[in-house]
C-alpha positions as CSV (number, residue, x, y, z in Angstrom):
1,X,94.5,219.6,81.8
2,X,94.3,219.9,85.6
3,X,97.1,220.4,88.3
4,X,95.8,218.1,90.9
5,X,97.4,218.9,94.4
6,X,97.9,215.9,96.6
7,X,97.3,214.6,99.8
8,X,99.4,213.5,102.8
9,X,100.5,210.4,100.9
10,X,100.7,211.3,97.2
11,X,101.6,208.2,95.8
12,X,98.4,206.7,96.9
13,X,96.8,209.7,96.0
14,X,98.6,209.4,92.1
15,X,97.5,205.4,92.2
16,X,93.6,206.6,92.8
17,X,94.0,209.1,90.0
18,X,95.5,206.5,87.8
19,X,92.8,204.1,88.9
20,X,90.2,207.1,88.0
21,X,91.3,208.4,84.9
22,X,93.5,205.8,83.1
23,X,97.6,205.9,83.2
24,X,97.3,207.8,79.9
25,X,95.9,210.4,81.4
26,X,98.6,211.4,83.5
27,X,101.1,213.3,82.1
28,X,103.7,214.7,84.8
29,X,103.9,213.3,88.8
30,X,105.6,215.7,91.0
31,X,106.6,215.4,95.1
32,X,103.2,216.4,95.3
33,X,101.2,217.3,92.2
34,X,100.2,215.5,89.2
35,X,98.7,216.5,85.7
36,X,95.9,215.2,84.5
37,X,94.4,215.5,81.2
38,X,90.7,214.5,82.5
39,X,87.7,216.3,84.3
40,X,88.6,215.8,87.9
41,X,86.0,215.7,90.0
42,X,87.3,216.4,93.0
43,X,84.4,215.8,95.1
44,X,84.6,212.0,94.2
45,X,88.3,211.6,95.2
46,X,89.2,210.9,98.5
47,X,93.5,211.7,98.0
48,X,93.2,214.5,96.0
49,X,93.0,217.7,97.9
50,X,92.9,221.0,95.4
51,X,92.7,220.8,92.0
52,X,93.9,223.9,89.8
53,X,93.6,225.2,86.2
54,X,96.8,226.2,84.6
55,X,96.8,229.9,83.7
56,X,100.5,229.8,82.1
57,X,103.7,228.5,82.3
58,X,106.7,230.5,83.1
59,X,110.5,229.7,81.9
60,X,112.2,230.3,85.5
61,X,111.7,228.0,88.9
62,X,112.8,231.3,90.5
63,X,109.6,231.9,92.8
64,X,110.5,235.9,93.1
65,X,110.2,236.1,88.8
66,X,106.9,234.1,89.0
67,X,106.1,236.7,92.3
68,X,107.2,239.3,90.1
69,X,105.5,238.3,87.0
70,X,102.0,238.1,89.1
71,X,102.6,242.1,90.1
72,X,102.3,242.5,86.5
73,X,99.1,240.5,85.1
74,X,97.4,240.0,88.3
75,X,95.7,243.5,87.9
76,X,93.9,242.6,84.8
77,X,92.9,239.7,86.2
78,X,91.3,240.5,89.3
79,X,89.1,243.0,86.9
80,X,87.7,240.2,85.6
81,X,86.1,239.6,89.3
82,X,82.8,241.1,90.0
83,X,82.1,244.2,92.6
84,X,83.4,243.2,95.6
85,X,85.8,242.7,98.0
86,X,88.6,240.2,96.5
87,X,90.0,237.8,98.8
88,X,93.5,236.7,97.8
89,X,95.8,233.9,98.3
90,X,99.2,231.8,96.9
91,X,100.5,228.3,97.8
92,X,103.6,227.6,96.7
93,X,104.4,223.8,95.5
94,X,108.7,222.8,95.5
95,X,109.6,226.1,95.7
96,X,111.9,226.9,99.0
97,X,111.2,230.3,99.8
98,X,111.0,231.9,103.4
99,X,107.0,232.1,104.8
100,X,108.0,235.6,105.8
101,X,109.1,236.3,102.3
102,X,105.6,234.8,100.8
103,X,103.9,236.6,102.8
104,X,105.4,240.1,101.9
105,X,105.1,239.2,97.9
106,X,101.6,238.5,98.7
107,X,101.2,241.9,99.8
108,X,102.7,243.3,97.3
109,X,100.0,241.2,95.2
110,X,97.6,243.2,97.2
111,X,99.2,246.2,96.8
112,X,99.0,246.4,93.1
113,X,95.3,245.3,93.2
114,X,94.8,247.8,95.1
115,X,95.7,250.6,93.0
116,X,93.4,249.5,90.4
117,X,90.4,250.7,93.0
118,X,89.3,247.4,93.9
119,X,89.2,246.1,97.9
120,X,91.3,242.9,98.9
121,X,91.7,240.9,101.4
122,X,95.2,238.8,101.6
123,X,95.1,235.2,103.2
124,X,98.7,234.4,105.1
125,X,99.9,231.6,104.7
126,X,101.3,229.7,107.4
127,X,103.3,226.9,105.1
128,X,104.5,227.4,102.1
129,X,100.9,226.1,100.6
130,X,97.8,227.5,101.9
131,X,96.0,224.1,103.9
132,X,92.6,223.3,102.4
133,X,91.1,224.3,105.2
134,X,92.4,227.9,104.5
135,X,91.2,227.6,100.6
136,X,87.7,226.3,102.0
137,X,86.9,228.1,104.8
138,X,88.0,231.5,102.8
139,X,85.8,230.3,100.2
140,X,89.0,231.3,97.3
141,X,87.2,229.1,95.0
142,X,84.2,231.6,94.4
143,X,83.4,234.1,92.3
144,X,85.8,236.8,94.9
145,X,88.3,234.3,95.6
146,X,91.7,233.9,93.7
147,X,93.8,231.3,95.0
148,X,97.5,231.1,92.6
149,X,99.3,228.0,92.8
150,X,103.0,228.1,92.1
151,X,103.8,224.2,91.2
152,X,107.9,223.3,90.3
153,X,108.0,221.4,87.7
154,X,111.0,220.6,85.7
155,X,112.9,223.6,84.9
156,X,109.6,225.3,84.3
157,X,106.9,226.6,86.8
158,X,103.0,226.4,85.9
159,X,101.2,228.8,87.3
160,X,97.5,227.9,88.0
161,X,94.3,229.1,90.0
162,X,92.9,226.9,92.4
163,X,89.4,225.8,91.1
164,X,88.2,223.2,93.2
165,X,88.8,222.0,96.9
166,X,88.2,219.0,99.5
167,X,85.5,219.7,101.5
168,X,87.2,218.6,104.5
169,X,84.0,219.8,106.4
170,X,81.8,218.0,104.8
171,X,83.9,214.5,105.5
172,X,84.0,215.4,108.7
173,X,80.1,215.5,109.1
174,X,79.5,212.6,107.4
175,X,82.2,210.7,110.0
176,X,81.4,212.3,113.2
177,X,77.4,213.1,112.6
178,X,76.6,209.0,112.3
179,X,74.2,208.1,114.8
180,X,76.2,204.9,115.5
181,X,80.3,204.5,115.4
182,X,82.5,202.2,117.3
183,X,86.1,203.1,118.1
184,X,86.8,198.9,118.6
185,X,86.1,197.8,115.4
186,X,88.4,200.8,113.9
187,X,87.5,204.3,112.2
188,X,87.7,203.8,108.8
189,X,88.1,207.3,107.2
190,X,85.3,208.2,104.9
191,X,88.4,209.9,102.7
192,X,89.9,206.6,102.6
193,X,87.0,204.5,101.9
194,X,85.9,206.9,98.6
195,X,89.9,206.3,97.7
196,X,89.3,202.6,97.5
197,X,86.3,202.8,95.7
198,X,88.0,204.8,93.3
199,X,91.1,202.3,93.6
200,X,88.9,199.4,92.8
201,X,88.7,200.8,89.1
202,X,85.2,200.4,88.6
203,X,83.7,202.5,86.2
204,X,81.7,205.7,86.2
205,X,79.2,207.0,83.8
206,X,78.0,210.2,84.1
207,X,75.6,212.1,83.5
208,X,75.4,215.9,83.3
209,X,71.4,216.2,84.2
210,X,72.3,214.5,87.7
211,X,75.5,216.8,88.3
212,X,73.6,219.1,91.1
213,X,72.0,215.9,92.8
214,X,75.0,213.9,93.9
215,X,77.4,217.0,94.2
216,X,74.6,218.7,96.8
217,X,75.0,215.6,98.7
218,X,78.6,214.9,98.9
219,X,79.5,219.2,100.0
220,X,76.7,219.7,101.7
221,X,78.6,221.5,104.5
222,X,79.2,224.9,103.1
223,X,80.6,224.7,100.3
224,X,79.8,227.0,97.3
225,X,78.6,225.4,94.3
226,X,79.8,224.7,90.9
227,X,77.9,228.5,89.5
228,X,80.1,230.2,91.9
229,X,83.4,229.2,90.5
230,X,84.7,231.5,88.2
231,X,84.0,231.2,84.6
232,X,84.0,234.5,82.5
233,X,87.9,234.9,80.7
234,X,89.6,232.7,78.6
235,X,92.6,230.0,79.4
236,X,95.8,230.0,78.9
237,X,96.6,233.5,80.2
238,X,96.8,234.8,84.0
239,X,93.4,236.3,82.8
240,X,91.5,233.0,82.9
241,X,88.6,231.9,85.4
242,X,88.0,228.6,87.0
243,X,85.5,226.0,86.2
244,X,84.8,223.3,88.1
245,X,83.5,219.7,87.4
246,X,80.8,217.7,89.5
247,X,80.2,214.3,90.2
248,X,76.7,212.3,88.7
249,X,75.1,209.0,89.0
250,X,77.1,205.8,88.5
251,X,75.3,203.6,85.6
252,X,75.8,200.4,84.0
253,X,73.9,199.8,80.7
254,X,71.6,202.1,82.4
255,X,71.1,200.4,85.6
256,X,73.8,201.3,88.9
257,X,76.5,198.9,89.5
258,X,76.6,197.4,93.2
259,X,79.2,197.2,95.7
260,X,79.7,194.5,98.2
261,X,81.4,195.2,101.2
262,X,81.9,191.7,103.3
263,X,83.3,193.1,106.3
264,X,81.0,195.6,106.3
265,X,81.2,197.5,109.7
266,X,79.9,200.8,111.0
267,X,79.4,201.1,107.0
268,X,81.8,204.1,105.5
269,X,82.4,202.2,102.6
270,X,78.7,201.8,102.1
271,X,78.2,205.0,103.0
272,X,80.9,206.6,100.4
273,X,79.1,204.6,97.6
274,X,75.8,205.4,97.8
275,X,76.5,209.0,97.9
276,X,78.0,208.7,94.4
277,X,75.1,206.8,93.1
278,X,76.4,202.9,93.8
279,X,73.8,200.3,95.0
280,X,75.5,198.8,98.1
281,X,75.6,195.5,99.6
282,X,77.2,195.4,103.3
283,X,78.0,192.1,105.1
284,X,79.3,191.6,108.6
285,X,80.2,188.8,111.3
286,X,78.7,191.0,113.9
287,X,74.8,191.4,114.7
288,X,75.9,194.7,116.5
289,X,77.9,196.3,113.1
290,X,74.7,194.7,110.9
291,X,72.7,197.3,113.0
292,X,75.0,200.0,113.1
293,X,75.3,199.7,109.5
294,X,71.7,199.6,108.7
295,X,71.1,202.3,111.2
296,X,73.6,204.6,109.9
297,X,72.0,203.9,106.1
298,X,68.9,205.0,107.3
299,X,70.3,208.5,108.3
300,X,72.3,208.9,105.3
301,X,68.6,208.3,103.2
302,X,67.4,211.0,105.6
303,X,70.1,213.6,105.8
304,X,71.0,213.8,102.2
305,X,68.4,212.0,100.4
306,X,70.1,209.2,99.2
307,X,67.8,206.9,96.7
308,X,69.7,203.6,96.0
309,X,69.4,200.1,96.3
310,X,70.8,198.9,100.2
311,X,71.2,195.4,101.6
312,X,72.3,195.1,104.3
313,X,72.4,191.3,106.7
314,X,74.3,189.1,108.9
315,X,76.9,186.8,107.1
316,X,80.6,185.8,108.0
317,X,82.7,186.6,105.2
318,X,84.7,182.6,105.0
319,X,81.4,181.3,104.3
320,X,78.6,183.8,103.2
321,X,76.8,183.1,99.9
322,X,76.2,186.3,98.5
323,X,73.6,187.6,96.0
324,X,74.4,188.6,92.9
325,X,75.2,190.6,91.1
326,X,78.4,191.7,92.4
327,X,80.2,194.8,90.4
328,X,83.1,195.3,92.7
329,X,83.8,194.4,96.2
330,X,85.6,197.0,98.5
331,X,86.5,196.7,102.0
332,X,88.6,197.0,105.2
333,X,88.9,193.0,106.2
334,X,90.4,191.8,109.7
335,X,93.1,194.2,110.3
336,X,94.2,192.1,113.9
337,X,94.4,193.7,117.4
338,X,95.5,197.0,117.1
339,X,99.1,198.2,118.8
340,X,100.2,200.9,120.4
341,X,103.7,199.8,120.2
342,X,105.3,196.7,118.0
343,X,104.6,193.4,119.3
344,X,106.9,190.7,120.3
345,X,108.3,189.0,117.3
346,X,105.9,185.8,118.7
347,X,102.8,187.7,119.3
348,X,103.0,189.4,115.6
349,X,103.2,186.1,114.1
350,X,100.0,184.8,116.0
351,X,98.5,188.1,114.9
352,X,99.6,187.9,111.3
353,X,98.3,183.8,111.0
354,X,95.2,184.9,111.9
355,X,94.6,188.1,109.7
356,X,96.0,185.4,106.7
357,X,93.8,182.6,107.4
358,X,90.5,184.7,107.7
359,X,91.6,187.0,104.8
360,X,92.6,184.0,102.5
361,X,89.4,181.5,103.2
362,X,87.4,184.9,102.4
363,X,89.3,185.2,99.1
364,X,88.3,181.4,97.9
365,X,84.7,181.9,99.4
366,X,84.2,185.0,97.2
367,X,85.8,183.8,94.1
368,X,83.8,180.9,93.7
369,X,80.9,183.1,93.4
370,X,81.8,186.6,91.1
371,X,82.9,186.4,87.8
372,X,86.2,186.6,86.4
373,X,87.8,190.3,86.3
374,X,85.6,191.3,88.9
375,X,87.3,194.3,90.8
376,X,88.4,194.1,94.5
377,X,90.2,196.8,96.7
378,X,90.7,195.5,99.8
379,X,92.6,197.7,103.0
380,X,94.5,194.4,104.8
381,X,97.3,194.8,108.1
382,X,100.6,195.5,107.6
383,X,102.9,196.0,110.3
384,X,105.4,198.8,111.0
385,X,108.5,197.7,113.1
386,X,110.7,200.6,115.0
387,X,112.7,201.0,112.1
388,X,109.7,201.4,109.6
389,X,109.6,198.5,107.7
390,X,106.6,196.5,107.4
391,X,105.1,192.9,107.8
392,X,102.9,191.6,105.4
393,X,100.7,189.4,104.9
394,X,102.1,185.8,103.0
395,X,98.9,185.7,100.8
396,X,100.1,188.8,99.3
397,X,102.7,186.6,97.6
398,X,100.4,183.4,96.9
399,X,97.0,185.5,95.4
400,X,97.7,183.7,91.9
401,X,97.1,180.5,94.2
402,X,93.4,182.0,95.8
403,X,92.7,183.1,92.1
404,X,93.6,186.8,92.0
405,X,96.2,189.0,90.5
406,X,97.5,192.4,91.8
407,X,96.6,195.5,88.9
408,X,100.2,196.7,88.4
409,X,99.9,200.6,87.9
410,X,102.0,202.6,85.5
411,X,102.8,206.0,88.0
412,X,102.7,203.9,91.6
413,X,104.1,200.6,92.8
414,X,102.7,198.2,94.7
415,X,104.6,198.8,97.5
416,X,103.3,202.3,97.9
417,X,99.6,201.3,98.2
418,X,100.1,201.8,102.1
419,X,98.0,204.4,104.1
420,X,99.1,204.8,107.9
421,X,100.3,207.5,110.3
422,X,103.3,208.3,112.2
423,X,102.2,207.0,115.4
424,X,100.7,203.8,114.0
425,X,101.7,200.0,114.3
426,X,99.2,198.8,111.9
427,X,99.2,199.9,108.5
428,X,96.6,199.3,105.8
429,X,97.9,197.7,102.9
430,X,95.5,198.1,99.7
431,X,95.2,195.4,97.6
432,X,94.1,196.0,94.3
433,X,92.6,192.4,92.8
434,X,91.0,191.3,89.6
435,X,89.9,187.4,89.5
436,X,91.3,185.5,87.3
């Protein structure tokens, strides 16, 4: 069993996991936690952004007694650590206690680490929950690092230690290190493109003897591997190390599964893929993003050795005639102009007509050429009016009609399959498809 900590949307986060793992596998959803009885890799999740390994669970949601409780155990626990300076840190999940106050039990934590003769450093927290960037950067996933999670749940509190983390660094060097981008055409995040791979539910298979391959590539910005997570006490007890899973090739009867992305772009989705073993196939309208694409390929291959099968050519999306096979298709279609404020109730519907027609004559191209059950996540526009609700799109309601149907998930609802920020007009609305 894992705690998986989630991102800055959690339902989405929750419907990726679900997509991942299978419904079964997830056994409690908190504000922002679920448990999941799987090996998360949490290097192939885009939503996810700490996973922990429960160490106990404690019959108070008093966050002093679990504080309290710590004092006691943590002692024997840190001796478990080897020689060295111990670098410390808690993040507290539901609870509502003062930073100031964490803060002072965490030094207390120190305190009584201390006195067993070993040397510690404390990481404050700022938030209730230290940021993964704070869990990364002070590397309290290795072998000197204890990071304690505090999670509510219920009338209970599981205490876990943090065992894996996003390498937000390494996302960010894969996005801003591309040779070519293009703020016009839209910055798809490379979190959010490896969260709709994973959406599109198809399958993984891996394989233990290619672990160190894929994982090298996908946290290859400083990011200490898999033998420097703690391993050396048993579970269940405050005692326990850390383990930590990585991600291998992606395999199909033996040979990878390939994923088409129509609309193709600067190429993140492409990108994402390949780096967890995919074959990809990238189509776009644009000469300009076929280069980009190709060109941006080309340094992926050469920056983190990348050996997969890439195709990559001009072809508009209402009309291409793809090769086969097709495994899954996954992309970010015509989202419209973008908005800095909302439009005119007569501009949005021009807007919206267009995004439909394109969106839907790419729908009946594509599904007279994959086979039936064929997996699709595709990010479309959605619209955010001042008060917050949203526009959508009218095929949403007609994809029987196109011949499609939306997966309904067990732990999310359609509706929540919507990634956007504050300050945007234009939301992305995942569609999760399977022909009929």
């Amino acid at each position: 069993m894992n705690i998986c900590l989630l991102g800055r949307q959690p339902k989405l986060c929750v419907a990726e996991l679900e997509m991942r793992y299978g419904a079964d596998a997830i056994h409690h959803v908190g504000d922002d936690f679920a448990l999941v009885d799987a090996n998360v890799d949490i290097d192939t999740l885009g939503g996810t952004v700490k996973v922990a390994r429960p160490l106990t669970e404690l019959d108070t949601t008093n966050p002093q007694k679990v504080f309290d409780y710590c004092r006691r155990e943590l002692p024997n626990h840190a001796a478990k650590r080897p020689e060295g300076k111990i670098k410390l840190g808690v993040s507290l999940h539901g609870f509502d206690m003062p930073v100031a106050k964490i803060n002072a039990n965490v030094l207390s934590l120190k305190k009584a680490i201390k006195k067993t003769g070993r040397s510690v450093r404390a990481v404050p927290n700022t938030a209730a929950a230290l940021s993964s960037a704070q869990t990364l950067h002070n590397n309290l996933t290795g072998d000197m690092g204890i990071e304690l999670v505090f999670v509510h749940a219920g009338n209970k509190t599981l205490l876990g230690q943090v065992s894996g983390v996003q390498n937000i660094d390494a996302f960010a060097a894969r996005d801003q290190a591309r040779p070519k981008t293009d703020a016009f055409v839209g910055m798809l995040p490379p979190k959010l493109a490896l969260m709709m791979i994973n959406l599109s539910g198809i399958t993984f298979a891996f394989s233990p003897t290619e672990f160190s391959e894929t994982a090298s590539r996908l946290t290859s910005v400083e990011r200490s591997s898999a033998s420097d997570r703690a391993a050396d006490v048993p579970e269940n007890s405050l005692a326990s190390g850390s383990t930590a899973t990585t991600p291998a090739r992606v395999t199909s009867g033996g040979e990878r599964k390939r994923i088409l992305d129509p609309f193709c772009g600067t190429g993140v989705v492409l990108q994402e893929a390949a780096l967890i073993g995919f074959d990809v196939y990238g189509t776009d309208l644009s000469e300009k993003m076929v280069d980009y694409s190709t060109a941006n390929m080309k340094w992926l291959a050469d920056k983190f050795g990348v050996d997969v099968d890439v195709n990559i050519h001009h072809g508009d999306a209402i009309e291409t005639k793809w090769q086969l096979p097709i495994d899954a298709a996954v992309a970010e279609t015509y989202l419209g102009q973008p908005f800095s404020a909302p439009p005119a109730p007569d501009k949005l519907a021009q807007v919206q007509r267009i995004c439909n027609e394109i969106i839907s004559k790419f729908l009946e191209n594509i599904g007279t050429q994959v086979e039936k059950g064929t997996p699709f996540c595709l990010a479309v526009p959605a619209w955010r009016d001042k008060s917050g609700r949203f526009t959508h799109l009218p095929l949403v309601e007609t994809l029987g009609k196109l011949g499609y149907h939306q997966v309904q998930l067990r732990h999310a609802k359609i509706d929540d399959l919507l990634y956007y920020r504050e300050d945007q007009v234009v939301a992305r609305q995942l569609l999760i498809l399977r022909k009929d």
